[in-house]
MINU-827575 format. One line per 8 residues: number of its first residue (from 1); for each residue x, y, z of C-alpha. Coordinates in Angstrom, 1 decimal. Layout:
BEGIN
NUM> X,Y,Z | ...
This chain:
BEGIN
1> -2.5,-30.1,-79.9 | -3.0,-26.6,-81.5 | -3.6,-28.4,-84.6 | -6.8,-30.0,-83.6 | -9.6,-27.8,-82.0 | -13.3,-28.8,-80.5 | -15.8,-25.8,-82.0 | -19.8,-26.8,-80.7
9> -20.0,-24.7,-84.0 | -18.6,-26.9,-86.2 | -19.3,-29.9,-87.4 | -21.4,-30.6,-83.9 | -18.9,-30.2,-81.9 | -16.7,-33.3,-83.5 | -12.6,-32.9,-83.2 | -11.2,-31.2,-86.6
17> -7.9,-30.1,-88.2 | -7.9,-26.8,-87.5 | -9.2,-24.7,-90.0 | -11.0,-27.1,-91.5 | -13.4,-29.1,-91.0 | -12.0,-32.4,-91.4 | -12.9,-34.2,-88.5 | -10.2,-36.4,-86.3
25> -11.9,-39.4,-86.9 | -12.5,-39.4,-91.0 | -9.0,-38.7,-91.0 | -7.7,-42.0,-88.5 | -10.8,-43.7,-90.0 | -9.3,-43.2,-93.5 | -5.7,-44.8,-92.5 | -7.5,-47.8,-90.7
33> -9.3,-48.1,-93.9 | -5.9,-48.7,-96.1 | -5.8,-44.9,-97.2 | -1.9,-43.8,-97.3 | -0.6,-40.6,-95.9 | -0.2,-39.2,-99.2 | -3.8,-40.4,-100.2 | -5.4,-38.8,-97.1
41> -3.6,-35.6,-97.4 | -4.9,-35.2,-100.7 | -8.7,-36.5,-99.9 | -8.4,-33.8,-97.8 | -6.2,-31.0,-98.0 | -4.6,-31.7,-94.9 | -0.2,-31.5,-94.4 | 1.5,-34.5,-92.9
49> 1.5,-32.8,-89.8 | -2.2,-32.2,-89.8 | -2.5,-36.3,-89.8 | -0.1,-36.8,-87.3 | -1.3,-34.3,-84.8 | -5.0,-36.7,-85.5 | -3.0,-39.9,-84.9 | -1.6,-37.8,-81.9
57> -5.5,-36.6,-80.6 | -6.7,-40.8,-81.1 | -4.2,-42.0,-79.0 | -4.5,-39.9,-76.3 | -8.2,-40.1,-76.3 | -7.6,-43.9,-76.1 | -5.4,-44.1,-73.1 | -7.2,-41.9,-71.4
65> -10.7,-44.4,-71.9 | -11.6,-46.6,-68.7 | -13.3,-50.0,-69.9 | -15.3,-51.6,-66.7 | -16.2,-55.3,-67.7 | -18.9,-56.3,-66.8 | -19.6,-59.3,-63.9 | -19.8,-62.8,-65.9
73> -23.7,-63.0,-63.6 | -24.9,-59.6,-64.6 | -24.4,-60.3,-68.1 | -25.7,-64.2,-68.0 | -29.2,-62.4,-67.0 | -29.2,-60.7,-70.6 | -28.2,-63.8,-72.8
């Protein structure tokens, strides 16, 4: 996780590659999109363990998320 570092200085406080300031979510955002490995490391400057070690920062940001549904009559009110 040394690879991916949380500066309020940089780029508002957003997840990076370290040493850059490529944040986490450009990069997974970028794969999503259809962009290769290969394509992404060189859009960016970034190694194959850079991207990884983003993939790696996603996925535990993600299991770590609590989702509370909502009650079927709370959200009637609003339709």
């Amino acid at each position: 996780m040394d690879r991916i570092v949380v500066n309020p200085t940089v780029v508002h406080g957003q997840p990076v590659v370290g040493g850059t300031r490529v944040p986490v979510a450009i990069v997974v955002g970028s794969l999503a999109g259809g962009m290769t490995y290969e394509e992404v490391a060189a859009e960016y400057g970034l190694t194959h363990e850079d991207i990884l070690a983003c993939l790696d920062y996603a996925a535990r940001s993600v299991s770590e998320e609590r989702v509370f549904p909502l009650e079927r009559e709370a959200t009637a009110a609003y339709a």
